[in-house]
N, C-alpha and C positions, 0 to 999 in steps of 0.2 A: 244648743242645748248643753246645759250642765249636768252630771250625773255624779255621784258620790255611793258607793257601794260598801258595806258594814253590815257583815254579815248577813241576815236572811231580810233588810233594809235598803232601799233605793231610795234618794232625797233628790230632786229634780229641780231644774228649773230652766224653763223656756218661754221664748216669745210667742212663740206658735204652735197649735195645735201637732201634735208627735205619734207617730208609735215609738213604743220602748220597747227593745228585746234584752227579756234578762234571760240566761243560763243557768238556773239554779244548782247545788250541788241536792242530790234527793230533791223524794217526790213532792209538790207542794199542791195542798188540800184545799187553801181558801188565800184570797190575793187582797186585803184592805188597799185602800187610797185614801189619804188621809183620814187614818182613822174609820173609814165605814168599806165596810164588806163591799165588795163588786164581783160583778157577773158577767163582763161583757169583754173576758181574756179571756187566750187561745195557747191552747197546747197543741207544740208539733209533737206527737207520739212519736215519730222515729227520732228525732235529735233532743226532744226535753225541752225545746226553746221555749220560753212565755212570752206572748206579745199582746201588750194592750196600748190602747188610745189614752193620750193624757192632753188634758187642755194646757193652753197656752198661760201658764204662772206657774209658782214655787211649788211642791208639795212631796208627800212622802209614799212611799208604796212598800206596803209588808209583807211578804211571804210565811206562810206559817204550813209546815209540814202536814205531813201525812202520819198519821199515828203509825205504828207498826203492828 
């Protein structure tokens, strides 16, 4: 697996089905995959980590905050 990190942005690419774990800095409200909203990542509440399943090809994942 390939990973590229920019900002509140993850751009991926892998042969095979993956979890990702990203560390966000702040709290993040809504998590796109290419482009369309997803529901099916996981917050560790004591360390912040986000961890989702990505299928096996290219694609991008956005983090977009939490309002304050």
């Amino acid at each position: 697996m390939t990973v590229l990190v920019e900002n509140n942005t993850a751009s991926y690419s892998t042969s095979q089905p993956a979890t990702l774990n990203i560390m966000p800095v702040g709290k993040i409200r809504t998590v796109y995959m290419n482009g369309e909203k997803i529901t099916n990542w996981k917050k560790d509440e004591e360390t912040g980590l986000i961890s989702l399943k990505i299928p096996a090809a290219e694609g991008k994942i956005e983090l977009k905050p939490a309002s304050n």
